[in-house]
NUDRENGU-761156 format. One line per 3 residues: number of its first residue (from 1); their letters; for each residue x, y, z of N, C-alpha, C. Coordinates in steps of 0.02 Angstrom, whole numbers, plus 50000, padded with zeros to 5 digits. Layout:
N
NUM = A = X/Y/Z/X/Y/Z/X/Y/Z; ... $
This chain:
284
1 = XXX = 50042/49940/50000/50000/50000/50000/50044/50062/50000; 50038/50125/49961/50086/50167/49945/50053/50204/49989; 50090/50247/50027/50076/50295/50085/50043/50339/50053 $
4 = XXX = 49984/50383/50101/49932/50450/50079/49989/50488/50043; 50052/50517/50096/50090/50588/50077/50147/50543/50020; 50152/50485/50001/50207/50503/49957/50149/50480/49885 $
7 = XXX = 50086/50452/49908/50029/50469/49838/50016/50538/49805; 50025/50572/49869/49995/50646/49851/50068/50668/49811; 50153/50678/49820/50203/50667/49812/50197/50639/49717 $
10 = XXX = 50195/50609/49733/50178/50564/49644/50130/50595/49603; 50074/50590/49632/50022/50649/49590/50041/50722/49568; 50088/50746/49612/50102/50812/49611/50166/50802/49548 $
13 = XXX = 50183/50742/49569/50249/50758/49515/50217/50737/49454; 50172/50699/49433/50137/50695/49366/50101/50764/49351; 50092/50800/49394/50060/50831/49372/50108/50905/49322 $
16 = XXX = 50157/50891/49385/50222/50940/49353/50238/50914/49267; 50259/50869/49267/50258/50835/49208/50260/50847/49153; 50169/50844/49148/50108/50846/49115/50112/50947/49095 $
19 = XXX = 50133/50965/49139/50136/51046/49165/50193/51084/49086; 50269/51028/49126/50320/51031/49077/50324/51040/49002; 50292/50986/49007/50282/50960/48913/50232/50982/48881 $
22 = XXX = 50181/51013/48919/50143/51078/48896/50172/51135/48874; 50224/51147/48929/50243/51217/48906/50286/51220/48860; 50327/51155/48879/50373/51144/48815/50370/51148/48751 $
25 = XXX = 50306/51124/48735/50271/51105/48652/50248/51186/48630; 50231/51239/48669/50208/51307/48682/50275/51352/48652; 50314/51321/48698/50380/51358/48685/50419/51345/48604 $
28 = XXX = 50417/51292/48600/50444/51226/48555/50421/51285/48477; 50350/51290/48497/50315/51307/48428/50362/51378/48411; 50355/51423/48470/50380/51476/48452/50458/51502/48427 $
31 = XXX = 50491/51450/48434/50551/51442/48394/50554/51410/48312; 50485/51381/48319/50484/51345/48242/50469/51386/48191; 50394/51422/48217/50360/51452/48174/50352/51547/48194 $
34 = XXX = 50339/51564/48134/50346/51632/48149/50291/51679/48086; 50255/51644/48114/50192/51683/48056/50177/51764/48059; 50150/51816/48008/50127/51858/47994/50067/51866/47972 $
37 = XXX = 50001/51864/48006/49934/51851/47997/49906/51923/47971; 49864/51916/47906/49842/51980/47882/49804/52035/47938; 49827/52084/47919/49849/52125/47849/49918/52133/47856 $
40 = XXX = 49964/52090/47894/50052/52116/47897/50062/52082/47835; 50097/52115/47809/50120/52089/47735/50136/52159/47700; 50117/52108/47630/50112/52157/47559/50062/52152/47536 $
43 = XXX = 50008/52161/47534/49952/52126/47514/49929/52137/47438; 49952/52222/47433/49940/52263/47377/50001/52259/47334; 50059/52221/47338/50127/52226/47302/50094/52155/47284 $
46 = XXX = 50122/52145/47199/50132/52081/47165/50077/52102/47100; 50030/52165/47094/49975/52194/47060/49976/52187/46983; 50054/52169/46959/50065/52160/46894/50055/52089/46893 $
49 = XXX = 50056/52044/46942/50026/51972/46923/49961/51962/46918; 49935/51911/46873/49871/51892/46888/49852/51843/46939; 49860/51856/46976/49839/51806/47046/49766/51805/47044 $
52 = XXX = 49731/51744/47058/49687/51727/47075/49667/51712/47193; 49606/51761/47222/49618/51720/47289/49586/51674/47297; 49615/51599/47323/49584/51535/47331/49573/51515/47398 $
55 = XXX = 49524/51511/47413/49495/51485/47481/49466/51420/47489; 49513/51368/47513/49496/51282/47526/49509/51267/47601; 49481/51206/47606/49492/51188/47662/49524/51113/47694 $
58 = XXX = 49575/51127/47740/49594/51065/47725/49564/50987/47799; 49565/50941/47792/49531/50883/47815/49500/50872/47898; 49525/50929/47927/49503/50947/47997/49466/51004/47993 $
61 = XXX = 49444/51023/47930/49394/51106/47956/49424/51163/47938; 49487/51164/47960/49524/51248/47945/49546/51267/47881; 49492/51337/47872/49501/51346/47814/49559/51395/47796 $
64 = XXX = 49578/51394/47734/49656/51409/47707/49658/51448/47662; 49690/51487/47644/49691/51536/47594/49761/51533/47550; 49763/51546/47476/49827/51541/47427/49808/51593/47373 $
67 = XXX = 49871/51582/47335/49853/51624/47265/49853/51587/47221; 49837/51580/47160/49839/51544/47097/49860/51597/47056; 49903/51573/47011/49951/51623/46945/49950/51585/46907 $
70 = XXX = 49898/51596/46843/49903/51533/46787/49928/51585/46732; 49980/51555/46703/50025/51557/46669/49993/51562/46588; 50025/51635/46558/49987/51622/46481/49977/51564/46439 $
73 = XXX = 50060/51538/46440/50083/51505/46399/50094/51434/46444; 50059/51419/46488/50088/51364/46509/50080/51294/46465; 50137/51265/46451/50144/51199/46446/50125/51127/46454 $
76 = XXX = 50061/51116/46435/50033/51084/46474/49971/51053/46550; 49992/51134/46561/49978/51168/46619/50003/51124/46689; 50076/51117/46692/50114/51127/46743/50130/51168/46788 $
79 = XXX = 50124/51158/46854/50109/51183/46887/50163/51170/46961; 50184/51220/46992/50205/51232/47036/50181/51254/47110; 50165/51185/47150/50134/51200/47195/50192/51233/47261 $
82 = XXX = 50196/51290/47271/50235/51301/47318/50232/51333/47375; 50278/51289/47441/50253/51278/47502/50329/51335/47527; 50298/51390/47554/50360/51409/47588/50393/51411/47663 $
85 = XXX = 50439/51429/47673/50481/51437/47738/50434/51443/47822; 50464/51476/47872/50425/51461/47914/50400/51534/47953; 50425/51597/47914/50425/51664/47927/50366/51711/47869 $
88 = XXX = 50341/51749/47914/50290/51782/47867/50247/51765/47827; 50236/51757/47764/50172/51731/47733/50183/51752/47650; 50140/51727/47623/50141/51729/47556/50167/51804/47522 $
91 = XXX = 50139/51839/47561/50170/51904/47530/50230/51928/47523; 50255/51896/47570/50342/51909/47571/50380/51888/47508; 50335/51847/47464/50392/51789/47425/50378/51829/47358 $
94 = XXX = 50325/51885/47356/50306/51917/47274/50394/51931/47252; 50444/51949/47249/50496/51964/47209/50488/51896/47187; 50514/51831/47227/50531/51788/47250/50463/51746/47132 $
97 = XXX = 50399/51762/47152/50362/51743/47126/50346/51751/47071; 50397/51828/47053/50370/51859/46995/50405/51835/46950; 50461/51828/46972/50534/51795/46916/50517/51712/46896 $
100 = XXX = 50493/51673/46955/50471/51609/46929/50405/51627/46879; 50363/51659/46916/50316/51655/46839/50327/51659/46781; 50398/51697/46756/50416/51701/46698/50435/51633/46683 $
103 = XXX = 50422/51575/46718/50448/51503/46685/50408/51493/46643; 50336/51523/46639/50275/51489/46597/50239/51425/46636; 50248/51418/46688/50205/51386/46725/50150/51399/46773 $
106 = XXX = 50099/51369/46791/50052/51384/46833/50097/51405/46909; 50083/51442/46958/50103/51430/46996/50033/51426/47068; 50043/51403/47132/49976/51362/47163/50032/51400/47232 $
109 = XXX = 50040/51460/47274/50062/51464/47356/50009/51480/47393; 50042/51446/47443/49982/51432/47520/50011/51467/47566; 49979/51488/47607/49991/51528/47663/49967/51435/47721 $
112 = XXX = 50019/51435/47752/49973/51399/47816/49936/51415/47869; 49911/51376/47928/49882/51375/47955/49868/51417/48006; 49882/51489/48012/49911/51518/48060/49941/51570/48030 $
115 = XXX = 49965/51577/47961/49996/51624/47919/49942/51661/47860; 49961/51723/47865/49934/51771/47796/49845/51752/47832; 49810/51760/47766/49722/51755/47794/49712/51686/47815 $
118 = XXX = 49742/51630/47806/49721/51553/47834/49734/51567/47915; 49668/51518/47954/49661/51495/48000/49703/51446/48040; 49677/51465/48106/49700/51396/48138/49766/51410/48166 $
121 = XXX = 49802/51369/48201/49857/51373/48207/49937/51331/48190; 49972/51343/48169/50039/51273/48149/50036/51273/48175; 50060/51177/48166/50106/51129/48197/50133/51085/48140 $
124 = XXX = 50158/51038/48147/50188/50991/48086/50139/50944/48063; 50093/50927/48098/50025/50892/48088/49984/50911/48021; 49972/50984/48066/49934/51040/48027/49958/51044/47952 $
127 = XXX = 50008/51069/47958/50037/51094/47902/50052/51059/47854; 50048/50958/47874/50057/50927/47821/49985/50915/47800; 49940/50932/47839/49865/50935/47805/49843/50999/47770 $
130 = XXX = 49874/51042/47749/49855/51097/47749/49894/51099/47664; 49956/51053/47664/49994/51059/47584/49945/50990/47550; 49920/50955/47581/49877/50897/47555/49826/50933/47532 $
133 = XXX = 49790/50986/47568/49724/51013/47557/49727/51049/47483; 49795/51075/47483/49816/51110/47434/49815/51067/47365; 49857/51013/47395/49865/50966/47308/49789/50944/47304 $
136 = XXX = 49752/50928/47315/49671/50914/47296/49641/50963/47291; 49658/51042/47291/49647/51080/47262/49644/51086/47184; 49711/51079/47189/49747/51090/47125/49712/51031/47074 $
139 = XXX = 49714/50966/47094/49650/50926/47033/49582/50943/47053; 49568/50938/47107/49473/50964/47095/49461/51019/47067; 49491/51080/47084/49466/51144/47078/49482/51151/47012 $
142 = XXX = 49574/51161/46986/49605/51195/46942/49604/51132/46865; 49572/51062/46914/49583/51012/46826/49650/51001/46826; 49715/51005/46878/49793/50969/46863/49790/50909/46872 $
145 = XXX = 49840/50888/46803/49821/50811/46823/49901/50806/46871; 49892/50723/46919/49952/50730/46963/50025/50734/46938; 50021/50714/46869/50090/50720/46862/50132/50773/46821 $
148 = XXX = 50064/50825/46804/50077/50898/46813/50099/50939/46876; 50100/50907/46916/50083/50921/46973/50162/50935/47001; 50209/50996/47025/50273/50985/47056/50311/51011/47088 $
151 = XXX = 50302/50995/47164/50308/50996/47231/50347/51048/47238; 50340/51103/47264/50413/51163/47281/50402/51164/47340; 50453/51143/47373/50459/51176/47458/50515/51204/47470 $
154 = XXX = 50529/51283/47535/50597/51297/47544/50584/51288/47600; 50641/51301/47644/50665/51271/47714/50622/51241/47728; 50584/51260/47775/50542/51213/47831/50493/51197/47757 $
157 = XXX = 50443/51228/47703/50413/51220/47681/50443/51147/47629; 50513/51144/47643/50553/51069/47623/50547/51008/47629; 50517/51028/47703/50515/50960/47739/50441/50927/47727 $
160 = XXX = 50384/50968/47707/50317/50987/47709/50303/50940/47638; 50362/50970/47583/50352/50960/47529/50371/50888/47515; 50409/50856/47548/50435/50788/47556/50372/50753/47572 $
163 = XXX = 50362/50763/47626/50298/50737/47652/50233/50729/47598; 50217/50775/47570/50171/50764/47524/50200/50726/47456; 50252/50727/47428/50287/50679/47384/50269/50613/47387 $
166 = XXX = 50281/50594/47465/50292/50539/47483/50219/50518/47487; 50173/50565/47503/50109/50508/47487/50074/50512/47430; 50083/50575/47371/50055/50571/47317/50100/50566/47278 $
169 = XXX = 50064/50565/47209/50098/50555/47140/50109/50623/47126; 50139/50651/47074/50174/50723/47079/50224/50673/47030; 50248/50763/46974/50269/50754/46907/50372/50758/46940 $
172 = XXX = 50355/50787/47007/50436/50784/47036/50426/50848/47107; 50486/50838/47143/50485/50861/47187/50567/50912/47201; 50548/50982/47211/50611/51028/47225/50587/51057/47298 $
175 = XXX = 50663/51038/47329/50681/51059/47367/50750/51111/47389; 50713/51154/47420/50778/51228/47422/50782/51234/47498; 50868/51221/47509/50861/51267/47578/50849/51236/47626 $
178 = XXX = 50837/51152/47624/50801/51111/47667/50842/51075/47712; 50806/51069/47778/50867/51016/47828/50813/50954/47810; 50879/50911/47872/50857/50828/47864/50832/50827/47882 $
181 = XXX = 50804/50854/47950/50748/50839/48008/50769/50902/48073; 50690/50895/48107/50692/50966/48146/50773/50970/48221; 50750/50927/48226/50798/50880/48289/50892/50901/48261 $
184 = XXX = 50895/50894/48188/50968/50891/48165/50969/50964/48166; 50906/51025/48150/50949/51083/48133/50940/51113/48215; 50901/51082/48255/50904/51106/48313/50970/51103/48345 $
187 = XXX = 51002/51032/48346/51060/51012/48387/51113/51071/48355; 51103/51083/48267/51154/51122/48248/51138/51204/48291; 51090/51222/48293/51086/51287/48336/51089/51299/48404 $
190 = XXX = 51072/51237/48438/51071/51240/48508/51115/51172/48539; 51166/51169/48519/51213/51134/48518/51222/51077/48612; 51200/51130/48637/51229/51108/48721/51148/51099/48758 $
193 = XXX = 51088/51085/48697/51037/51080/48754/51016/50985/48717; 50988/50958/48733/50945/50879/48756/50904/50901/48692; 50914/50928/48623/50867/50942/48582/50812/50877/48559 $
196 = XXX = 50844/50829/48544/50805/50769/48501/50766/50748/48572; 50773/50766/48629/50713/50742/48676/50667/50788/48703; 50681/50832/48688/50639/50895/48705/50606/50923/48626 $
199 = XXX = 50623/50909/48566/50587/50929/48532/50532/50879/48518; 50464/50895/48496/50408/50854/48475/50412/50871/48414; 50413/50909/48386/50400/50919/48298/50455/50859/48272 $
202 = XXX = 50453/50855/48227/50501/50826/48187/50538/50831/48117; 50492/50840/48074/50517/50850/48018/50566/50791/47992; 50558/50735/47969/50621/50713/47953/50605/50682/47908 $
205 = XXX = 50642/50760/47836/50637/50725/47778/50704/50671/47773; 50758/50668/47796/50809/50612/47773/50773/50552/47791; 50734/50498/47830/50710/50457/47816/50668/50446/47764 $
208 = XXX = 50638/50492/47758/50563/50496/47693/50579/50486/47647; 50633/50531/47629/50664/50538/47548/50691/50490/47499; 50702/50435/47516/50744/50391/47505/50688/50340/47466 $
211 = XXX = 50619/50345/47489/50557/50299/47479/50528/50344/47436; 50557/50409/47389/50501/50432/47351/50531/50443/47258; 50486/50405/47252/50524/50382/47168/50533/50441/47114 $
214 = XXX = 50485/50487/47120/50484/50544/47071/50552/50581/47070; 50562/50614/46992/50632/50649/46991/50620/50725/47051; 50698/50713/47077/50696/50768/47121/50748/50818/47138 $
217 = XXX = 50730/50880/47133/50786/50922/47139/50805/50968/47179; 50887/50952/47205/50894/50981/47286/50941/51038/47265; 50909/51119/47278/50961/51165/47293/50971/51187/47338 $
220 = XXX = 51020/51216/47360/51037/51238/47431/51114/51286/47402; 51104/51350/47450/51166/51382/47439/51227/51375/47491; 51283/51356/47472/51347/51341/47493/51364/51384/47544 $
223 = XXX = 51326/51443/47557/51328/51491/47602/51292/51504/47666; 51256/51459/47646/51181/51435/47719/51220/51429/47773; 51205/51516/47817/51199/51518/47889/51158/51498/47941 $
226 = XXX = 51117/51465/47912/51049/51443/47949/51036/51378/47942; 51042/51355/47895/51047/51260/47868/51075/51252/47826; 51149/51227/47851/51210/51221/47852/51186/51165/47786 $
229 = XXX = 51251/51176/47738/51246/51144/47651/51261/51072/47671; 51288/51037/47711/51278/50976/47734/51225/50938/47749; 51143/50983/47748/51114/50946/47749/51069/50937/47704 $
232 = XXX = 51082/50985/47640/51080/50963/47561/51109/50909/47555; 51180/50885/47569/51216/50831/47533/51185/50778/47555; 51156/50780/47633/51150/50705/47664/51089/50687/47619 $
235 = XXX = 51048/50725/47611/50973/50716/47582/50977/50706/47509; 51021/50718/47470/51020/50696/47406/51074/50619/47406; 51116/50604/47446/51152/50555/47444/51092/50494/47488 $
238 = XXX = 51045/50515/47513/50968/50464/47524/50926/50482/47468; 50936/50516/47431/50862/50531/47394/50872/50453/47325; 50914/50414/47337/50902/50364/47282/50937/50398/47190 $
241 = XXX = 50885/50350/47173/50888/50364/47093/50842/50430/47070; 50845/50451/47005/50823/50520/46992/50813/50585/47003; 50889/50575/47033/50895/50652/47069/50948/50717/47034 $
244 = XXX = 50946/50779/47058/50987/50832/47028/51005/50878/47085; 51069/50889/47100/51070/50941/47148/51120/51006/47107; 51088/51065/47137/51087/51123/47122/51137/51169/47179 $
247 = XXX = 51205/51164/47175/51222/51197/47206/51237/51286/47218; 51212/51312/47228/51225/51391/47216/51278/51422/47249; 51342/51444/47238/51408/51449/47266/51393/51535/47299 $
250 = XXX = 51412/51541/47380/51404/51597/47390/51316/51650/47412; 51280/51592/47391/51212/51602/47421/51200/51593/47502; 51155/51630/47523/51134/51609/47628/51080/51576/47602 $
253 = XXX = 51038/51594/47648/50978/51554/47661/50937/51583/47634; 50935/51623/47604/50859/51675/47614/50876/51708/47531; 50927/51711/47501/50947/51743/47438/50959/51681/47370 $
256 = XXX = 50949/51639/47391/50949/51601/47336/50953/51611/47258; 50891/51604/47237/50852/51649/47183/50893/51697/47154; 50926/51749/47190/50942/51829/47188/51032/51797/47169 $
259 = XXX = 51072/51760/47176/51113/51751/47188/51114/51704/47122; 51073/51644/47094/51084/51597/47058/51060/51652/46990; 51003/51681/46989/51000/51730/46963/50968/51703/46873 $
262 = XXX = 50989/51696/46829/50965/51666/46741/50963/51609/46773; 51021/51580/46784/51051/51495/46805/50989/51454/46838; 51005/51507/46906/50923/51475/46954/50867/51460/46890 $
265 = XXX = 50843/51515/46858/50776/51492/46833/50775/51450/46786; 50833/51456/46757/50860/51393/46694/50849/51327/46751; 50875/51296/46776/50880/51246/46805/50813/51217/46827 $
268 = XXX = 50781/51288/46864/50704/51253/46882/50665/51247/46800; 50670/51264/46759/50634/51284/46697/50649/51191/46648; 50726/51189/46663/50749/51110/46646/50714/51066/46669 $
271 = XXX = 50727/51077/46739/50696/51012/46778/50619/50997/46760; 50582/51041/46761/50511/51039/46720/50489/51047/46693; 50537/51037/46645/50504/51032/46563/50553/50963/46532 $
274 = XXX = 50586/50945/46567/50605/50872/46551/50556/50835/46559; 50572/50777/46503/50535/50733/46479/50520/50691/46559; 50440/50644/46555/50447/50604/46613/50500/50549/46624 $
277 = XXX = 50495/50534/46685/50569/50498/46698/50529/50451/46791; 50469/50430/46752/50440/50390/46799/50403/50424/46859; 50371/50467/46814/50337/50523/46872/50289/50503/46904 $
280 = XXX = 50300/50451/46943/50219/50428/46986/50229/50400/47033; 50202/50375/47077/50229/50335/47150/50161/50328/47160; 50178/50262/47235/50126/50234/47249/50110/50244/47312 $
283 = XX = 50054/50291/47340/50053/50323/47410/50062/50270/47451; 50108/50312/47510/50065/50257/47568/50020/50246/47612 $
């Protein structure tokens, strides 16, 4: 029989616990994510595009907001569904948007769950329901078929974009800027704390990647102060067969684009408009 005061003793310490890992996951978030919920933005910059606003919802209720940019001349009508980083919101990326539109492709960005006019709040859960909600957008609403269909994620929006690879079919998958998993870029920033047991998110595209058949293309700049170019290499040396990596010499984290400059858009412009090369997979 366990004594009254060391029951009460035990209870109290579950309760601490329970207390901990609450606040932890609270805290946890606010180092991950860093949204800008309308009207912070640009809302009125990007006016020379034709953006369309799209309002869907993804499989728990919360509804989501994106732009659609269909392309004069698109090809097919290929399409670039793209998932971005983990700061601010769609509006931030118009330079970022205007220069890819000149590829001649559709382009499909989401604000998540918590970011720009979408609801709700991130988490890694969320947010991989929220790029799903998006690709069944893109065939119900817009008529893409899946293997028009091709995956852009940067940093965190990397790991997002893996994730959805890995359970749909999609014409290929680019990734910019991306770590292996949340746990690896944590230990790299917070070097001296218990990260992989104290973080709950995860992110871990280096296991995923390796299981997703579509051609895929990894850039990352050689200059990444923030996610260090090592964890480009690890992720394309798992990504298997049909892959291309894009190294940009002298790029950070955040300048990519601006830095690769013709090259950058040549490369993304190659990669999707090459011929198929087994563009389909089998969800799991």
């Amino acid at each position: 029989m366990v004594p009254k005061g060391l029951d009460m003793y035990k209870k109290a310490g579950i309760l601490l616990t329970v207390l901990a890992l609450t606040t932890m996951g609270c805290i946890e978030n606010m180092f991950i994510y860093f949204p800008e919920q309308y009207p912070q933005g640009y809302w009125e910059a990007g006016g020379h595009l034709p953006k369309e606003d799209c309002l869907f919802t993804a499989s728990d209720g919360v509804r989501l907001h994106g732009w659609w940019f269909e392309a004069k001349n698109s090809s097919g009508s290929k399409s670039l569904l793209w998932l971005h980083g983990n700061a601010g919101n769609i509006t931030h990326r118009i330079d970022n948007l205007t220069r890819l539109f000149h590829l001649g492709v559709n382009i499909f960005i989401i604000d998540y769950r918590g970011y720009g006019k979408s609801r709700g709040q991130p988490s890694e859960e969320g947010l991989y329901k929220d790029a799903q909600a998006a690709y069944d957008y893109l065939i119900k609403n817009k008529g893409i078929l899946p293997q028009n269909i091709y995956i852009f994620g940067r940093s965190l929006g990397g790991a997002v974009a893996v994730e959805l690879a890995l359970k749909n079919p999609c014409g290929g998958l680019i990734i910019e800027s991306t770590f292996t998993s949340l746990p690896d870029i944590g230990k790299q920033l917070y070097p001296y704390l218990p990260v992989k047991i104290l973080t709950k998110e995860r992110y871990d595209s280096l296991s995923k990647i390796k299981q997703i058949n579509v051609p895929k293309l990894i850039i990352h700049g050689d200059a990444d102060e923030i996610v260090y170019f090592e964890h480009a290499e690890k992720l394309f040396k798992a990504a298997g067969q049909a892959k291309d990596f894009y190294q940009i010499k002298g790029a950070d984290h955040n300048n990519t684009y601006l830095v690769g400059g013709r090259t950058y858009l040549d490369k993304l412009k190659e990669f999707v408009n090459r011929s198929n090369r087994g563009n389909s997979i089998t969800p799991n």
